[in-house]
C-alpha positions as a Markdown table, in Angstrom:
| # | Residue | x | y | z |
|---|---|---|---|---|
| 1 | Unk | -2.3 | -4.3 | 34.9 |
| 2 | Unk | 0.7 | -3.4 | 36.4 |
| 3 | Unk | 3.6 | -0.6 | 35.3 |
| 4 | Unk | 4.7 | -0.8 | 31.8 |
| 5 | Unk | 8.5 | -1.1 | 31.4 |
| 6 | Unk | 9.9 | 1.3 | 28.8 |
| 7 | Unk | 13.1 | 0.5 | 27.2 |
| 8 | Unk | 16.3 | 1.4 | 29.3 |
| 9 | Unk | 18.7 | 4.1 | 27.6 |
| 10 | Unk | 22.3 | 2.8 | 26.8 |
| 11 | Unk | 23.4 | 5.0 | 30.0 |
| 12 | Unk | 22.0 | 5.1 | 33.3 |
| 13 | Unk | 20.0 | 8.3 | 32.9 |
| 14 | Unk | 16.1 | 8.5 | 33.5 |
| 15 | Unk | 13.7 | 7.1 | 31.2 |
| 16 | Unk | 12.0 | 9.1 | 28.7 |
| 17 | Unk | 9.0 | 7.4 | 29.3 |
| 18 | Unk | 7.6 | 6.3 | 32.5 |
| 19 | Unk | 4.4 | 4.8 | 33.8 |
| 20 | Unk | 2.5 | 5.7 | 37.4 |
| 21 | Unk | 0.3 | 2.8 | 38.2 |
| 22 | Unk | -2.6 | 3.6 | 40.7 |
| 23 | Unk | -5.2 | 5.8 | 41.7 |
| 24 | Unk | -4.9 | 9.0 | 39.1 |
| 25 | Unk | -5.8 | 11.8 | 41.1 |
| 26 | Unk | -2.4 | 10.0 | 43.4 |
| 27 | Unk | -0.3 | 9.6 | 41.3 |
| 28 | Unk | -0.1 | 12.5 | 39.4 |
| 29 | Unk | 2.0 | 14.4 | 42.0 |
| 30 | Unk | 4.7 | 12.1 | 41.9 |
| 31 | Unk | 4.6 | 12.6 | 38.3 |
| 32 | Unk | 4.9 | 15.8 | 38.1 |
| 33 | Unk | 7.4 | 16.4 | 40.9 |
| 34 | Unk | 9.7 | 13.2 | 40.7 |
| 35 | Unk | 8.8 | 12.4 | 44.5 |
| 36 | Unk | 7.9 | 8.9 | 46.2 |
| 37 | Unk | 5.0 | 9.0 | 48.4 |
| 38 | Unk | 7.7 | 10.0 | 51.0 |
| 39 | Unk | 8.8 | 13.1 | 49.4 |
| 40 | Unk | 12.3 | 11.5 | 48.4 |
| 41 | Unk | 13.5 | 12.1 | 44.8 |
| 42 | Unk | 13.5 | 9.3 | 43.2 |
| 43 | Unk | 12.8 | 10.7 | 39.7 |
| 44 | Unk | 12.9 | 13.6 | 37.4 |
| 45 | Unk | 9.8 | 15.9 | 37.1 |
| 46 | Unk | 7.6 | 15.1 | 33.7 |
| 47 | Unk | 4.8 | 16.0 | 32.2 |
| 48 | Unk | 2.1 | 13.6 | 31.7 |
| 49 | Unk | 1.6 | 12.5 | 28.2 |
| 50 | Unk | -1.0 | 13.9 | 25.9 |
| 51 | Unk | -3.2 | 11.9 | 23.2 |
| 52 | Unk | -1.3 | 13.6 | 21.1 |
| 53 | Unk | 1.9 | 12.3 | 22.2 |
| 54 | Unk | 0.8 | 9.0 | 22.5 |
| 55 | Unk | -0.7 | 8.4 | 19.2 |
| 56 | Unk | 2.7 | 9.6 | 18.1 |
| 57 | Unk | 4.5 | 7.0 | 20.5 |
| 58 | Unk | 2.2 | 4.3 | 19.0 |
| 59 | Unk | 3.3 | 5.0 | 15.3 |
| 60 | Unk | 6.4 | 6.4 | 15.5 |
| 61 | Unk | 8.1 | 6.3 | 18.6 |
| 62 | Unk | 11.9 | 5.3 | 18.5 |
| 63 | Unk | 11.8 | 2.1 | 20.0 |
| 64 | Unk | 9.9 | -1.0 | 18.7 |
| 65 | Unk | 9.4 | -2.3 | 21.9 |
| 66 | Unk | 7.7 | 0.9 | 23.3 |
| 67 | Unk | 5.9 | 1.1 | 20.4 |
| 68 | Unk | 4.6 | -2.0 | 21.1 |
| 69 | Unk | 4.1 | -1.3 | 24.8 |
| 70 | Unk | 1.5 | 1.6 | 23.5 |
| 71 | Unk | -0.1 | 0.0 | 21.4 |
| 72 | Unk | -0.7 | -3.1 | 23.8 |
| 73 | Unk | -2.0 | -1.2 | 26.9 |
| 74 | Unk | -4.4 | 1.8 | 27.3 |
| 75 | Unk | -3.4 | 4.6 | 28.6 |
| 76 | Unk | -4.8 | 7.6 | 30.7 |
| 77 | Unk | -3.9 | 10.8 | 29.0 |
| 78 | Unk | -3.5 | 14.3 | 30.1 |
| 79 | Unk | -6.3 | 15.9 | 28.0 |
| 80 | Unk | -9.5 | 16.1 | 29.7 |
| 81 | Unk | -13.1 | 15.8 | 29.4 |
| 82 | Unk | -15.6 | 17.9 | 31.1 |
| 83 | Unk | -19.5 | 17.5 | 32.2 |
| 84 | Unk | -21.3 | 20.8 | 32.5 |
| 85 | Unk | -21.7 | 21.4 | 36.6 |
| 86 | Unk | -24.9 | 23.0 | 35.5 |
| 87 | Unk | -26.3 | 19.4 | 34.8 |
| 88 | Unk | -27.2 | 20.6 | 31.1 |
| 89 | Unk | -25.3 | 17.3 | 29.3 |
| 90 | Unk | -22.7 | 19.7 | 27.1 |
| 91 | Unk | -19.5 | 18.0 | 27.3 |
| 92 | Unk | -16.3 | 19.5 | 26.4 |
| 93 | Unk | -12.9 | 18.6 | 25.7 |
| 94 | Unk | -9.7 | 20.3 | 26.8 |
| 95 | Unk | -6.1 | 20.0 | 26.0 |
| 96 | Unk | -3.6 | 19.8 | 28.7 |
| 97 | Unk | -1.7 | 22.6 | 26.3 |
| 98 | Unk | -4.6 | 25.1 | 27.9 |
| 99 | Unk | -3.2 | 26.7 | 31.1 |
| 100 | Unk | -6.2 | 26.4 | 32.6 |
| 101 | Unk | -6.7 | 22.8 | 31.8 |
| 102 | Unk | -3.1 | 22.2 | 32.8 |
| 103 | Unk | -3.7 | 24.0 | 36.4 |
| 104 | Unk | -6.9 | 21.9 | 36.8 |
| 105 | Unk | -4.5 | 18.3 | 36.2 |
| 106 | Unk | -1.9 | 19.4 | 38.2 |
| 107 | Unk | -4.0 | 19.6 | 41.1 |
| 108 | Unk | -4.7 | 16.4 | 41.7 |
| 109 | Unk | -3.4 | 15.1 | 44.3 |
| 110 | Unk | -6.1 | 13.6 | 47.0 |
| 111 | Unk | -9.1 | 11.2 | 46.3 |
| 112 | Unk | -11.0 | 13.7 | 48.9 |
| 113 | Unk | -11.1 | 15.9 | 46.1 |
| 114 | Unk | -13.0 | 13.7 | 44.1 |
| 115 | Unk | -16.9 | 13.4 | 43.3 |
| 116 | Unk | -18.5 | 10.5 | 41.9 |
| 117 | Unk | -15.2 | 10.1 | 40.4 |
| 118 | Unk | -14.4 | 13.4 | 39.0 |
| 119 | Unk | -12.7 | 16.4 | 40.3 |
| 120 | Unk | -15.3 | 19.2 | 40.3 |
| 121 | Unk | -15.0 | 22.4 | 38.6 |
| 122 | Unk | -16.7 | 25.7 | 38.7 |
| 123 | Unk | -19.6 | 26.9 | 36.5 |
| 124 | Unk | -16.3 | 30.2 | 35.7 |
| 125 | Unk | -14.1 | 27.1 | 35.6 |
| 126 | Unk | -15.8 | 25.4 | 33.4 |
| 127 | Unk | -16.6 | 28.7 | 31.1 |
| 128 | Unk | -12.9 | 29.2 | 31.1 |
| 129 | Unk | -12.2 | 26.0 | 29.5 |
| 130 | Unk | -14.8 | 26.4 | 27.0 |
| 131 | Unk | -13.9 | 29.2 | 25.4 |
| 132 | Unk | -10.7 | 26.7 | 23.5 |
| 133 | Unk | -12.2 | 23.4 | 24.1 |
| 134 | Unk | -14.3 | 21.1 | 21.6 |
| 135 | Unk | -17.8 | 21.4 | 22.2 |
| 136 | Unk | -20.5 | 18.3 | 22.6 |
| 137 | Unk | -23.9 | 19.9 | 22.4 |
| 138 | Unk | -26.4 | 18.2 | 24.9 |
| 139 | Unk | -27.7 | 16.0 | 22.2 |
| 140 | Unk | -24.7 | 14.6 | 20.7 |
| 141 | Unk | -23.2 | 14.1 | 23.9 |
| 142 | Unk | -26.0 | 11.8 | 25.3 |
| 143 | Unk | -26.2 | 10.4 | 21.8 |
| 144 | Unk | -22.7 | 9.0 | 22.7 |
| 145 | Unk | -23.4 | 8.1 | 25.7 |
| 146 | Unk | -25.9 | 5.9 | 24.5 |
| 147 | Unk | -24.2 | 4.3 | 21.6 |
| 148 | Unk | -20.3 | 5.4 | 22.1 |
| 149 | Unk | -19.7 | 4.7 | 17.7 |
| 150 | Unk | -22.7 | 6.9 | 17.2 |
| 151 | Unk | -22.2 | 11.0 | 15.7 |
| 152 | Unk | -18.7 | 9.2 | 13.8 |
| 153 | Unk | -19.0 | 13.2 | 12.5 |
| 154 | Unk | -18.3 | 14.2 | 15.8 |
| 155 | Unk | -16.3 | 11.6 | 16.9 |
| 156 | Unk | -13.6 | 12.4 | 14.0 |
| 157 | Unk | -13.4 | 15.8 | 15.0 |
| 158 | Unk | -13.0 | 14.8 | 18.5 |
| 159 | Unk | -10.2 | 12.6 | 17.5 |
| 160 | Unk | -8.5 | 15.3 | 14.9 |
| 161 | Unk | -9.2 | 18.1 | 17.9 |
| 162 | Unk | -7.0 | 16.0 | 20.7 |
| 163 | Unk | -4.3 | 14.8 | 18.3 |
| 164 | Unk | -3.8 | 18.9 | 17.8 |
| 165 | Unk | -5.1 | 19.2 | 13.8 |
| 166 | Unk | -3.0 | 16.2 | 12.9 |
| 167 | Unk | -5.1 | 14.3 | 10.6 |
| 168 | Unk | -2.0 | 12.1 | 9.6 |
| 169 | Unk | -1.7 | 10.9 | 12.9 |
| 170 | Unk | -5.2 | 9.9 | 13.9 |
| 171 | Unk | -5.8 | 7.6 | 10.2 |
| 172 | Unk | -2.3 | 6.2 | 11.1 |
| 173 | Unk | -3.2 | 5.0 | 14.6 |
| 174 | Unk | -7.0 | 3.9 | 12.8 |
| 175 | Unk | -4.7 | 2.0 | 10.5 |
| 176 | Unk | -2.9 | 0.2 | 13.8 |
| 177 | Unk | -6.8 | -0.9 | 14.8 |
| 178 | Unk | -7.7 | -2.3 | 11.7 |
| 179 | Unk | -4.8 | -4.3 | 10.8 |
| 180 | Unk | -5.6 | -6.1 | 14.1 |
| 181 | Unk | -9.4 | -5.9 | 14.1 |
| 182 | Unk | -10.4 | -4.8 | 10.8 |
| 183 | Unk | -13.5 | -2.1 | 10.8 |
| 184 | Unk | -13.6 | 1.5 | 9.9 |
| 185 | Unk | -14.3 | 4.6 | 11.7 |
| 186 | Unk | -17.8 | 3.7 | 11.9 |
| 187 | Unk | -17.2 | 0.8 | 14.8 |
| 188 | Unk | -13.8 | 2.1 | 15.9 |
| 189 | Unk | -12.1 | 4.4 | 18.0 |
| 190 | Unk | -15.0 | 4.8 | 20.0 |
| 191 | Unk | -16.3 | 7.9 | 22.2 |
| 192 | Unk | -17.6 | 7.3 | 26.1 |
| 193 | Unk | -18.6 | 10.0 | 28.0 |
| 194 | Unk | -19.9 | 9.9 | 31.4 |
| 195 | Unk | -23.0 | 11.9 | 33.1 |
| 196 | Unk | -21.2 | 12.9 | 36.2 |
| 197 | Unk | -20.1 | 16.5 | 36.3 |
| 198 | Unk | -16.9 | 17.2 | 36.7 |
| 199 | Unk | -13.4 | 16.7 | 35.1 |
| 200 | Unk | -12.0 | 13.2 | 34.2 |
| 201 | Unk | -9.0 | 12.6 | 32.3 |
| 202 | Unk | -8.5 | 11.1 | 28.4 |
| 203 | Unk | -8.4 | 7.4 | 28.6 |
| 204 | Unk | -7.1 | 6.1 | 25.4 |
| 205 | Unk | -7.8 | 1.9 | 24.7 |
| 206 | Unk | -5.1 | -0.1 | 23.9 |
| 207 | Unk | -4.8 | -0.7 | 19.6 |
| 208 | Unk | -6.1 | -4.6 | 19.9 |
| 209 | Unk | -9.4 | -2.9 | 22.5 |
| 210 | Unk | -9.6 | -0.6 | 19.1 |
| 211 | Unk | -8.1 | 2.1 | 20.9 |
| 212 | Unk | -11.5 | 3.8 | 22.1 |
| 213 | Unk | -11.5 | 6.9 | 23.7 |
| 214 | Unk | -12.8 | 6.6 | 27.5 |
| 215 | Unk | -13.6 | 10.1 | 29.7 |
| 216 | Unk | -16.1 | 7.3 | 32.1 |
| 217 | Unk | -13.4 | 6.1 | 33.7 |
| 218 | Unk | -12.9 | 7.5 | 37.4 |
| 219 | Unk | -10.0 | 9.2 | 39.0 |
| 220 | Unk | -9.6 | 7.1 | 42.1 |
| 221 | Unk | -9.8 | 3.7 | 40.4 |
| 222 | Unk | -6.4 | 2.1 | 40.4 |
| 223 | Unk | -7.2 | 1.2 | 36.5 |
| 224 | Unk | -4.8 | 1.8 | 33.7 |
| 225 | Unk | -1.4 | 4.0 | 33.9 |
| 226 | Unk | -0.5 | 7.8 | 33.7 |
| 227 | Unk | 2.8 | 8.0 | 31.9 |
| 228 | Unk | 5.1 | 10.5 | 32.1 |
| 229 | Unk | 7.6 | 12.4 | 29.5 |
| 230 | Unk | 10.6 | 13.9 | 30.4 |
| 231 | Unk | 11.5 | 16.7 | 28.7 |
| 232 | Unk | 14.5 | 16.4 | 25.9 |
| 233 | Unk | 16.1 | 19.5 | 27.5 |
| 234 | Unk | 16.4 | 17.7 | 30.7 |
| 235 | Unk | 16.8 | 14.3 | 29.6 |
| 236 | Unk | 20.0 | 15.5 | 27.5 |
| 237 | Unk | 20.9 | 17.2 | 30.6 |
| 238 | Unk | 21.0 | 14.2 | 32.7 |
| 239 | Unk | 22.9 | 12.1 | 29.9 |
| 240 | Unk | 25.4 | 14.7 | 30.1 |
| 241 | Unk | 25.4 | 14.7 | 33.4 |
| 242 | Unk | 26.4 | 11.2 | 33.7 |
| 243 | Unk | 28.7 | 10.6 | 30.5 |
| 244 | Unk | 30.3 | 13.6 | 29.8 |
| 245 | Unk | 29.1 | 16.2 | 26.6 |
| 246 | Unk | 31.8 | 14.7 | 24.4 |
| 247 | Unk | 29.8 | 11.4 | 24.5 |
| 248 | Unk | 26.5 | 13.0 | 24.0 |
| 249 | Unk | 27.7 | 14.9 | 21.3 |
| 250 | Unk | 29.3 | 11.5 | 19.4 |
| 251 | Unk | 26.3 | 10.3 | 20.0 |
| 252 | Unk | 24.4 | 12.9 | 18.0 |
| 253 | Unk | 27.1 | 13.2 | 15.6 |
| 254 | Unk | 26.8 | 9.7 | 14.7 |
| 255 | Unk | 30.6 | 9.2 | 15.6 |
| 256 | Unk | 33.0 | 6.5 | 17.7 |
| 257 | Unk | 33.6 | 7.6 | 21.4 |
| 258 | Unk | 35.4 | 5.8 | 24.3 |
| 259 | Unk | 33.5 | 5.4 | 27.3 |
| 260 | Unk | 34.9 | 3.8 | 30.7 |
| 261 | Unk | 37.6 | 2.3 | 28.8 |
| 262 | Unk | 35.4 | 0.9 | 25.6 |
| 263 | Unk | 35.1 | 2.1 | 22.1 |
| 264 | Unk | 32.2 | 2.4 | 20.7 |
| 265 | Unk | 31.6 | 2.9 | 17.2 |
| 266 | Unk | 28.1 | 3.6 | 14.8 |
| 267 | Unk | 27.5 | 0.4 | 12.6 |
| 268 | Unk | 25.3 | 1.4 | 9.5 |
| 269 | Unk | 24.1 | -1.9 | 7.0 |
| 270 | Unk | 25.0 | -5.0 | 9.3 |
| 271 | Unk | 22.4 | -7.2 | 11.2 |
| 272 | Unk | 23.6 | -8.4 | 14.6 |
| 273 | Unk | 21.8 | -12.0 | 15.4 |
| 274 | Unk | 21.6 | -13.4 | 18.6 |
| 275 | Unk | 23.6 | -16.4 | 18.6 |
Protein backbone atom coordinates (compact mmCIF):
# COMPACT_ATOMS: atom_id res chain seq x y z
CA UNK A 1 0.00 0.00 0.00
CA UNK A 2 1.21 3.15 -0.62
CA UNK A 3 -0.32 6.93 0.28
CA UNK A 4 -3.83 7.46 -0.82
CA UNK A 5 -4.35 10.50 -3.00
CA UNK A 6 -7.32 12.63 -1.88
CA UNK A 7 -8.93 14.85 -4.43
CA UNK A 8 -7.07 18.28 -5.02
CA UNK A 9 -9.18 21.53 -4.14
CA UNK A 10 -10.02 23.89 -7.13
CA UNK A 11 -7.18 26.29 -5.47
CA UNK A 12 -3.82 25.39 -4.37
CA UNK A 13 -4.55 25.22 -0.65
CA UNK A 14 -3.91 22.04 1.51
CA UNK A 15 -5.84 19.04 1.30
CA UNK A 16 -8.56 18.34 3.70
CA UNK A 17 -7.62 14.97 3.77
CA UNK A 18 -4.21 13.55 3.82
CA UNK A 19 -2.56 10.11 4.31
CA UNK A 20 0.91 9.39 6.39
CA UNK A 21 2.13 6.12 5.09
CA UNK A 22 4.62 4.22 7.51
CA UNK A 23 5.44 3.20 10.75
CA UNK A 24 2.47 4.79 13.07
CA UNK A 25 4.13 5.64 16.16
CA UNK A 26 6.51 7.84 13.18
CA UNK A 27 4.36 9.26 11.47
CA UNK A 28 2.07 10.71 13.70
CA UNK A 29 4.32 13.68 14.52
CA UNK A 30 4.41 14.83 11.18
CA UNK A 31 0.80 14.61 11.30
CA UNK A 32 0.14 16.50 13.85
CA UNK A 33 2.80 19.26 13.42
CA UNK A 34 2.93 19.57 9.48
CA UNK A 35 6.78 18.86 9.60
CA UNK A 36 9.03 16.47 7.26
CA UNK A 37 11.31 14.31 9.00
CA UNK A 38 13.63 17.35 8.75
CA UNK A 39 11.57 19.70 10.69
CA UNK A 40 10.67 21.76 7.47
CA UNK A 41 6.96 22.72 7.03
CA UNK A 42 5.77 21.25 4.49
CA UNK A 43 2.09 20.91 5.65
CA UNK A 44 -0.57 22.25 7.88
CA UNK A 45 -1.03 20.68 11.35
CA UNK A 46 -4.25 17.97 11.52
CA UNK A 47 -5.68 15.89 13.52
CA UNK A 48 -5.79 12.33 12.87
CA UNK A 49 -9.09 11.05 11.81
CA UNK A 50 -11.46 9.28 14.12
CA UNK A 51 -13.72 6.10 13.24
CA UNK A 52 -16.18 8.30 13.57
CA UNK A 53 -14.99 10.59 10.95
CA UNK A 54 -14.24 7.96 8.71
CA UNK A 55 -17.33 6.09 8.55
CA UNK A 56 -18.69 9.48 7.78
CA UNK A 57 -16.11 9.99 4.91
CA UNK A 58 -17.10 6.55 3.58
CA UNK A 59 -20.95 7.39 3.29
CA UNK A 60 -21.02 10.77 2.95
CA UNK A 61 -18.02 12.57 2.25
CA UNK A 62 -18.15 15.29 -0.46
CA UNK A 63 -16.19 13.79 -3.03
CA UNK A 64 -16.98 10.46 -4.81
CA UNK A 65 -13.63 9.78 -5.43
CA UNK A 66 -12.58 9.96 -1.72
CA UNK A 67 -15.40 8.21 -0.90
CA UNK A 68 -14.26 5.63 -2.79
CA UNK A 69 -10.73 5.91 -1.61
CA UNK A 70 -12.30 5.05 2.04
CA UNK A 71 -14.04 2.66 1.31
CA UNK A 72 -11.29 0.83 -0.79
CA UNK A 73 -8.36 0.93 1.73
CA UNK A 74 -8.26 0.37 5.58
CA UNK A 75 -7.37 2.85 7.58
CA UNK A 76 -5.68 3.29 11.10
CA UNK A 77 -7.86 5.52 13.20
CA UNK A 78 -7.24 7.71 16.13
CA UNK A 79 -9.39 5.88 18.71
CA UNK A 80 -7.63 3.32 20.64
CA UNK A 81 -7.72 0.15 22.21
CA UNK A 82 -6.24 -0.85 25.36
CA UNK A 83 -4.96 -4.23 27.15
CA UNK A 84 -4.99 -4.21 30.93
CA UNK A 85 -0.97 -3.82 32.01
CA UNK A 86 -2.14 -5.85 34.92
CA UNK A 87 -2.36 -8.98 32.48
CA UNK A 88 -6.09 -9.44 33.62
CA UNK A 89 -7.57 -9.67 29.64
CA UNK A 90 -10.08 -6.52 30.15
CA UNK A 91 -9.88 -4.52 27.07
CA UNK A 92 -11.04 -1.18 26.69
CA UNK A 93 -11.74 1.23 24.12
CA UNK A 94 -11.05 5.03 24.08
CA UNK A 95 -11.90 7.84 21.94
CA UNK A 96 -9.31 10.25 20.73
CA UNK A 97 -12.21 12.98 21.98
CA UNK A 98 -10.77 11.88 25.76
CA UNK A 99 -7.92 14.21 26.70
CA UNK A 100 -6.22 11.62 28.14
CA UNK A 101 -6.50 9.33 25.19
CA UNK A 102 -5.59 12.19 22.93
CA UNK A 103 -2.29 13.01 25.16
CA UNK A 104 -1.47 9.24 24.94
CA UNK A 105 -1.70 9.45 20.65
CA UNK A 106 0.09 12.48 20.42
CA UNK A 107 2.98 10.98 21.98
CA UNK A 108 4.02 8.89 19.67
CA UNK A 109 6.78 9.65 18.09
CA UNK A 110 9.70 6.79 18.45
CA UNK A 111 9.49 3.03 17.84
CA UNK A 112 11.82 2.86 21.13
CA UNK A 113 8.75 3.55 22.90
CA UNK A 114 7.11 0.60 21.75
CA UNK A 115 6.55 -2.91 23.39
CA UNK A 116 5.57 -5.94 21.52
CA UNK A 117 4.03 -3.40 19.37
CA UNK A 118 2.11 -1.22 21.68
CA UNK A 119 2.96 1.86 23.54
CA UNK A 120 2.69 1.02 27.24
CA UNK A 121 0.62 2.74 29.70
CA UNK A 122 0.34 2.87 33.36
CA UNK A 123 -1.87 0.78 35.65
CA UNK A 124 -3.24 5.11 36.71
CA UNK A 125 -3.04 5.50 32.92
CA UNK A 126 -4.92 2.91 32.18
CA UNK A 127 -7.65 3.63 35.20
CA UNK A 128 -7.84 7.07 33.71
CA UNK A 129 -9.07 5.95 30.49
CA UNK A 130 -11.49 3.63 31.93
CA UNK A 131 -13.49 5.70 33.68
CA UNK A 132 -15.13 6.99 29.80
CA UNK A 133 -14.01 4.12 27.74
CA UNK A 134 -16.11 0.93 26.63
CA UNK A 135 -15.40 -1.94 28.69
CA UNK A 136 -14.53 -5.76 27.41
CA UNK A 137 -14.81 -7.87 30.48
CA UNK A 138 -11.98 -10.68 30.54
CA UNK A 139 -14.24 -13.14 29.03
CA UNK A 140 -15.70 -11.41 26.23
CA UNK A 141 -12.52 -10.02 25.31
CA UNK A 142 -10.76 -13.39 24.89
CA UNK A 143 -14.00 -14.61 23.43
CA UNK A 144 -13.07 -12.23 20.52
CA UNK A 145 -9.95 -13.03 20.45
CA UNK A 146 -10.72 -16.36 19.69
CA UNK A 147 -13.50 -15.94 17.23
CA UNK A 148 -13.31 -12.02 16.27
CA UNK A 149 -17.54 -12.31 14.96
CA UNK A 150 -18.24 -13.83 18.21
CA UNK A 151 -20.33 -11.51 21.33
CA UNK A 152 -22.10 -9.62 17.89
CA UNK A 153 -23.84 -7.97 21.29
CA UNK A 154 -20.80 -6.57 22.12
CA UNK A 155 -19.42 -6.06 19.00
CA UNK A 156 -22.50 -3.58 18.03
CA UNK A 157 -21.96 -1.61 21.00
CA UNK A 158 -18.42 -1.44 20.25
CA UNK A 159 -19.20 -0.21 16.81
CA UNK A 160 -22.19 2.28 18.04
CA UNK A 161 -19.54 3.41 21.12
CA UNK A 162 -16.65 4.57 18.43
CA UNK A 163 -18.93 6.09 15.83
CA UNK A 164 -19.99 8.52 19.05
CA UNK A 165 -23.94 7.08 19.60
CA UNK A 166 -24.54 7.37 15.85
CA UNK A 167 -26.46 4.34 15.10
CA UNK A 168 -27.32 5.81 11.55
CA UNK A 169 -23.84 5.80 10.62
CA UNK A 170 -22.62 2.35 11.66
CA UNK A 171 -25.99 0.41 9.64
CA UNK A 172 -25.04 2.77 6.72
CA UNK A 173 -21.34 1.82 6.53
CA UNK A 174 -22.78 -2.27 7.38
CA UNK A 175 -24.97 -1.47 4.32
CA UNK A 176 -21.54 -0.46 2.22
CA UNK A 177 -20.21 -4.28 3.28
CA UNK A 178 -23.08 -6.05 2.24
CA UNK A 179 -23.80 -4.60 -1.04
CA UNK A 180 -20.25 -5.88 -1.87
CA UNK A 181 -20.11 -9.08 0.27
CA UNK A 182 -23.55 -9.73 1.43
CA UNK A 183 -23.74 -11.06 5.31
CA UNK A 184 -25.07 -9.43 8.28
CA UNK A 185 -23.71 -8.28 11.48
CA UNK A 186 -23.23 -11.76 12.54
CA UNK A 187 -20.03 -12.41 10.02
CA UNK A 188 -19.25 -8.71 9.51
CA UNK A 189 -17.53 -5.90 10.82
CA UNK A 190 -15.46 -8.00 12.84
CA UNK A 191 -13.68 -7.30 16.36
CA UNK A 192 -9.70 -8.32 16.81
CA UNK A 193 -8.13 -7.71 19.83
CA UNK A 194 -4.65 -8.49 20.75
CA UNK A 195 -3.10 -9.98 24.15
CA UNK A 196 -0.27 -7.62 24.48
CA UNK A 197 -0.72 -4.88 26.98
CA UNK A 198 -0.49 -1.76 26.00
CA UNK A 199 -2.21 0.88 23.65
CA UNK A 200 -2.63 0.25 19.87
CA UNK A 201 -4.61 2.28 17.64
CA UNK A 202 -8.29 1.66 15.72
CA UNK A 203 -7.57 -0.06 12.52
CA UNK A 204 -10.68 0.07 10.43
CA UNK A 205 -10.73 -2.70 7.12
CA UNK A 206 -11.41 -1.44 3.95
CA UNK A 207 -15.59 -1.96 2.94
CA UNK A 208 -14.69 -4.95 0.20
CA UNK A 209 -12.22 -6.73 3.65
CA UNK A 210 -15.86 -6.07 5.37
CA UNK A 211 -14.48 -3.28 7.09
CA UNK A 212 -13.43 -5.24 10.43
CA UNK A 213 -12.28 -3.55 13.26
CA UNK A 214 -8.41 -4.42 14.00
CA UNK A 215 -6.68 -3.19 17.57
CA UNK A 216 -3.80 -6.39 16.69
CA UNK A 217 -2.13 -4.60 14.42
CA UNK A 218 1.25 -3.07 15.77
CA UNK A 219 2.53 0.50 15.85
CA UNK A 220 5.88 0.08 14.19
CA UNK A 221 4.61 -1.93 11.17
CA UNK A 222 4.74 0.16 8.11
CA UNK A 223 1.00 -1.33 7.35
CA UNK A 224 -1.90 0.76 6.43
CA UNK A 225 -2.20 4.74 6.57
CA UNK A 226 -2.89 7.48 9.37
CA UNK A 227 -4.87 10.21 7.67
CA UNK A 228 -5.09 13.37 8.68
CA UNK A 229 -7.99 16.28 8.79
CA UNK A 230 -7.47 19.68 8.70
CA UNK A 231 -9.50 21.67 10.45
CA UNK A 232 -12.36 23.80 8.42
CA UNK A 233 -11.30 26.92 10.41
CA UNK A 234 -7.88 26.55 9.03
CA UNK A 235 -8.54 25.10 5.79
CA UNK A 236 -10.91 28.32 5.00
CA UNK A 237 -8.10 30.19 6.25
CA UNK A 238 -5.62 29.03 3.91
CA UNK A 239 -8.20 29.33 0.90
CA UNK A 240 -8.43 32.81 1.82
CA UNK A 241 -5.19 33.17 2.11
CA UNK A 242 -4.40 32.30 -1.35
CA UNK A 243 -7.65 33.68 -3.30
CA UNK A 244 -8.74 36.48 -1.62
CA UNK A 245 -12.24 36.36 0.89
CA UNK A 246 -14.36 37.75 -1.99
CA UNK A 247 -13.76 34.38 -3.77
CA UNK A 248 -14.25 32.25 -0.75
CA UNK A 249 -17.23 33.95 0.01
CA UNK A 250 -18.74 33.48 -3.84
CA UNK A 251 -17.87 30.38 -3.31
CA UNK A 252 -20.18 29.85 -0.34
CA UNK A 253 -22.61 32.06 -1.70
CA UNK A 254 -23.10 30.00 -4.63
CA UNK A 255 -22.29 33.04 -6.90
CA UNK A 256 -19.90 34.05 -10.19
CA UNK A 257 -16.46 35.43 -9.20
CA UNK A 258 -13.36 36.38 -11.40
CA UNK A 259 -10.24 34.85 -10.53
CA UNK A 260 -6.80 35.58 -12.27
CA UNK A 261 -8.60 37.05 -15.11
CA UNK A 262 -11.45 34.08 -15.51
CA UNK A 263 -15.03 34.11 -14.63
CA UNK A 264 -16.33 31.53 -13.05
CA UNK A 265 -19.90 30.93 -12.65
CA UNK A 266 -22.25 28.05 -10.52
CA UNK A 267 -23.95 25.70 -13.13
CA UNK A 268 -27.02 23.95 -11.50
CA UNK A 269 -29.02 21.05 -13.88
CA UNK A 270 -26.44 20.56 -16.80
CA UNK A 271 -24.08 17.35 -17.21
CA UNK A 272 -20.61 18.21 -18.54
CA UNK A 273 -19.25 14.91 -20.59
CA UNK A 274 -15.90 14.44 -21.43
CA UNK A 275 -15.61 14.60 -24.99
Amino acid sequence: MSHLNFQEPAFEVPLRLRSFYGRNVEQMQRLLEGKDENGKVVDIPRTPITVKQLLYERVSGKYEHDRTLLRDNYVNAADVIVVDPEGSGETIIGLYTDPAVKELVHSLCSINQLVAGSLPVSTDQYQEIKKQAFVFAPNVANELRRDPYSQQEFREEFWNYVAEGDTDLVRANLSLVQEVNGGSMKDRMGLYLSSNSGLRLVCVGSVGGISDADGYRGLGLSDGPLVGVAAEPLARENLESKVGKGVVWALSAGTAFEYKGTIYAPVQGVTLKKR
